[in-house]
C-alpha positions in Angstrom: 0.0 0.0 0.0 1.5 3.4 -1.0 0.7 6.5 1.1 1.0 9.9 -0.7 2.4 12.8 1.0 -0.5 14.8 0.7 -2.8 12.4 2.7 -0.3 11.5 5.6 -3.2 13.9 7.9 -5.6 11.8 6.8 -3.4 8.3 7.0 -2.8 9.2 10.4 -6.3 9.8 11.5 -7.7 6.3 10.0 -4.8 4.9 11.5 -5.5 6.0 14.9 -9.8 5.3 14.5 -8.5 2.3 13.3 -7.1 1.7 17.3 -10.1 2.3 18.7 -12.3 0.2 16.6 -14.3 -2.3 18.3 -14.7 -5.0 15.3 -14.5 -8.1 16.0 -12.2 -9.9 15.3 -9.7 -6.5 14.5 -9.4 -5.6 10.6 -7.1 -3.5 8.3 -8.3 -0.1 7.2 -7.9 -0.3 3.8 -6.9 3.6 3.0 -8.0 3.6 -0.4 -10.9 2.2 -0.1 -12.3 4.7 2.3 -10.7 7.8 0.7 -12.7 6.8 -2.1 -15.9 6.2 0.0 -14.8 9.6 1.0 -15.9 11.5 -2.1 -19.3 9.4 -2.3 -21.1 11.0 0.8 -22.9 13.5 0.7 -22.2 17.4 1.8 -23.5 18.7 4.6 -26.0 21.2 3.0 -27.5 18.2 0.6 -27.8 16.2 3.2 -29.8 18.7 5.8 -31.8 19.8 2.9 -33.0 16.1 2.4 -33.5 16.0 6.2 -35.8 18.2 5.8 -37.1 16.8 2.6 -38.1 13.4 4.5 -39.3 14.9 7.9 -41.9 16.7 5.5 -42.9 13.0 4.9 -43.2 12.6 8.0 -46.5 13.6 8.3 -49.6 11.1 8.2 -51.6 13.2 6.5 -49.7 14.9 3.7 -48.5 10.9 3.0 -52.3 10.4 2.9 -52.8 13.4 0.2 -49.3 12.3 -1.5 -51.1 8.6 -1.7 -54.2 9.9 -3.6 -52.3 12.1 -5.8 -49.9 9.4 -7.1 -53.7 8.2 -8.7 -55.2 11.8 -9.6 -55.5 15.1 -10.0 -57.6 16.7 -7.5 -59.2 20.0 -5.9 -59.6 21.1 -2.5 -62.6 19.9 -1.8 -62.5 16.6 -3.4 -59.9 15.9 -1.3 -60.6 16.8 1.8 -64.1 14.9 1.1 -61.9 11.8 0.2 -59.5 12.0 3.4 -62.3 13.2 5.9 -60.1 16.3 6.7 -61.7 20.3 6.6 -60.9 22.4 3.1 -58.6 24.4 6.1 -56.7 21.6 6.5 -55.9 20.2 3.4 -55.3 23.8 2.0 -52.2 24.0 4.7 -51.3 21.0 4.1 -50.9 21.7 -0.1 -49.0 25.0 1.2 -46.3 22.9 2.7 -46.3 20.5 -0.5 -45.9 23.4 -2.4 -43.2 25.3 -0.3 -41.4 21.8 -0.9 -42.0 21.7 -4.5 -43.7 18.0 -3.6 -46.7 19.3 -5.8 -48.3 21.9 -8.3 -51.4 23.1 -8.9 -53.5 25.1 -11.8 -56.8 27.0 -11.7 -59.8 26.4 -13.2 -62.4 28.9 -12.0 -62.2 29.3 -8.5 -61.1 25.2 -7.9 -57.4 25.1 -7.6 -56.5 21.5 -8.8 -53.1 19.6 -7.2 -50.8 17.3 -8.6 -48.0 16.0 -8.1 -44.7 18.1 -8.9 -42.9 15.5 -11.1 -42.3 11.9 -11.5 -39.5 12.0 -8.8 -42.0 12.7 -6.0 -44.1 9.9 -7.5 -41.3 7.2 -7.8 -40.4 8.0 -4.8 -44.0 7.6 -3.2 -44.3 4.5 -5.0 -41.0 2.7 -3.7 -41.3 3.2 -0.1 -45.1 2.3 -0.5 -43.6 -1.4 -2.4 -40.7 -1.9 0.4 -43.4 -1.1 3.3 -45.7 -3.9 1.6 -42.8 -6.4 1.1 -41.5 -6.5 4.5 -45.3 -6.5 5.7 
């Protein structure tokens, strides 16, 4: 294994987490390997921006309003009729989709219709929905 100059910091400091690992039975760091696992993660804006991405998720009810949009395009009304929530509540609930870019809508009239943003959202939607049924 050669060591560059440049990462002899870095060398050092995976050698000495390397000390205090706990694996059992003991293994060799292999420096490479994690210099270029290194450059996979993700930076520290990304990754608070899709924090907050997913804890948006983490609401019952806009996972209820994501469900029936993955199906159709809908108003207001319709669905708060189809979730058994108030016009109110829906309505703040779409603001946040919105502020999140999760979904769009278009007027026709006075009904402002939703949808959802893009096929991303949807994809997404759909995947966790086909893991949570598999390991049901």
């Amino acid at each position: 294994m050669s060591i560059q100059p440049s990462f002899n910091g870095v060398v050092t400091n995976l050698v000495q987490q390397q000390e205090s690992l706990t694996c059992h039975p003991p293994h060799a760091v292999e420096i490479e390997d994690v210099q270029d696992l290194q450059q996979e993660i993700i930076n520290t804006d990304k990754a608070q921006r899709m924090a907050e991405f997913f804890s948006l998720l983490g609401d019952a009810n806009r996972l209820r309003i994501v469900s029936i949009l993955a199906v159709k395009e809908l108003c207001v009304c319709d669905l708060a009729v189809a979730l058994e929530m108030s016009e109110s509540a829906v309505s703040h609930q779409m603001r946040v989709l919105r502020t999140m870019r999760l979904v769009s809508y278009r007027k026709q009239g006075r009904n402002v219709f939703y949808r959802l943003l893009d096929h991303h959202v949807l994809e997404l939607y759909r995947s966790v929905a086909e893991h949570l049924d598999e390991t049901a």
